[in-house]
C-alpha positions as CSV (number, residue, x, y, z in Angstrom):
1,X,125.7,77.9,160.0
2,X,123.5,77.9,156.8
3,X,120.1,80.0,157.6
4,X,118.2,78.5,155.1
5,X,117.8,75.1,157.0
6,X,115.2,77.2,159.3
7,X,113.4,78.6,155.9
8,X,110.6,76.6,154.4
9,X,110.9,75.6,151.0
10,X,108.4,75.8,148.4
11,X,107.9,72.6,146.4
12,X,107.3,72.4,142.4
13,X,107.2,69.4,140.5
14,X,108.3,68.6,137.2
15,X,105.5,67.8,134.6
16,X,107.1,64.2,134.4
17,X,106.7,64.1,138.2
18,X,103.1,65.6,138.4
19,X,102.7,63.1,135.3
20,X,103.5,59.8,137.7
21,X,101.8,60.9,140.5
22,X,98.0,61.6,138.7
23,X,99.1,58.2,137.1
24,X,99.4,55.7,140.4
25,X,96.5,53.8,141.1
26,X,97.1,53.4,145.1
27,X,96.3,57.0,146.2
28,X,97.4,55.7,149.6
29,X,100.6,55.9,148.2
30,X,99.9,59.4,146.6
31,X,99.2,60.6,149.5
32,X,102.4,59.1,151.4
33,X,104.4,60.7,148.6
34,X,103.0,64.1,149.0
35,X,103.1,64.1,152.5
36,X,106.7,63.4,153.0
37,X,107.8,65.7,150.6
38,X,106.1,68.6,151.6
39,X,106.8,67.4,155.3
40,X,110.5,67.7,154.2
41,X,112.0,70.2,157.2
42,X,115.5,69.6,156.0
43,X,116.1,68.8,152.3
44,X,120.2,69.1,152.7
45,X,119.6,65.5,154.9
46,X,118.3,63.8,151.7
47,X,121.1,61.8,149.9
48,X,123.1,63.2,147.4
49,X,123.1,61.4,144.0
50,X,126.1,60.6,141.5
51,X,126.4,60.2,138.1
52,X,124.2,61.4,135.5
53,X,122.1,62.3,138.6
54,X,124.8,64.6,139.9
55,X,123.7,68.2,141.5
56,X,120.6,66.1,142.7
57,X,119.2,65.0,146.0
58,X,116.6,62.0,146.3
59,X,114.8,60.4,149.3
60,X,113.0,56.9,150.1
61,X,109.2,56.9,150.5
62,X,108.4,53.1,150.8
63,X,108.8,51.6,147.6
64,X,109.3,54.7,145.4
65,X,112.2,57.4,145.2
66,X,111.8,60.6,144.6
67,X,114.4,62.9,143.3
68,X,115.0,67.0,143.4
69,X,117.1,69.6,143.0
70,X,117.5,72.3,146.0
71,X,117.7,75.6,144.9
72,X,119.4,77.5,148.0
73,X,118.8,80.9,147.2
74,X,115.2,80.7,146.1
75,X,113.7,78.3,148.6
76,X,112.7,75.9,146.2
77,X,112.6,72.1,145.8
78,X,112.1,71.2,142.7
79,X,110.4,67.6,142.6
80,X,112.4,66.4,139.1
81,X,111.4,62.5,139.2
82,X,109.1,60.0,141.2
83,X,109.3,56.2,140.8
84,X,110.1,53.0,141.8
85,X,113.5,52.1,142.5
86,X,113.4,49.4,140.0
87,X,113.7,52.0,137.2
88,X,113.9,55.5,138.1
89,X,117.9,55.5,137.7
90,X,117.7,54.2,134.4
């Protein structure tokens, strides 16, 4: 059983992230974003991505994806990129 599911996770994002977020013109959807994320209760649910994404997790919120890396042993999520889906993987 891994313990750290019950743990809570402290969130840092990325400058690029941060970046995107003080960008958006709907702070609606600032606000959704920020919400689920730091609503997250269990980041190891999220989906795992491939490629040149590998060792990262992302989920859906609405339009946009946003996509971390878990760091198990600290307790952190690290928030690495925010955007729609459109062209955040390229």
């Amino acid at each position: 059983m891994d313990s750290t599911k019950d743990m809570d996770y402290e969130i840092h994002f990325s400058s690029a992230a941060d970046k995107y977020l003080k960008k958006l013109s709907n702070k609606d959807d600032v606000k959704r974003i920020r919400d689920t994320i730091y609503n997250l209760k269990d980041p190891h649910n999220s989906k795992k991505l491939k490629g040149k994404f590998k060792g990262l997790n992302r989920i859906q919120v609405g339009k946009y994806r946003v996509i971390f890396k878990i760091y198990k042993k600290e307790l952190i999520i690290l928030v690495v990129e925010i955007g729609r889906r459109s062209n955040i993987y390229n």
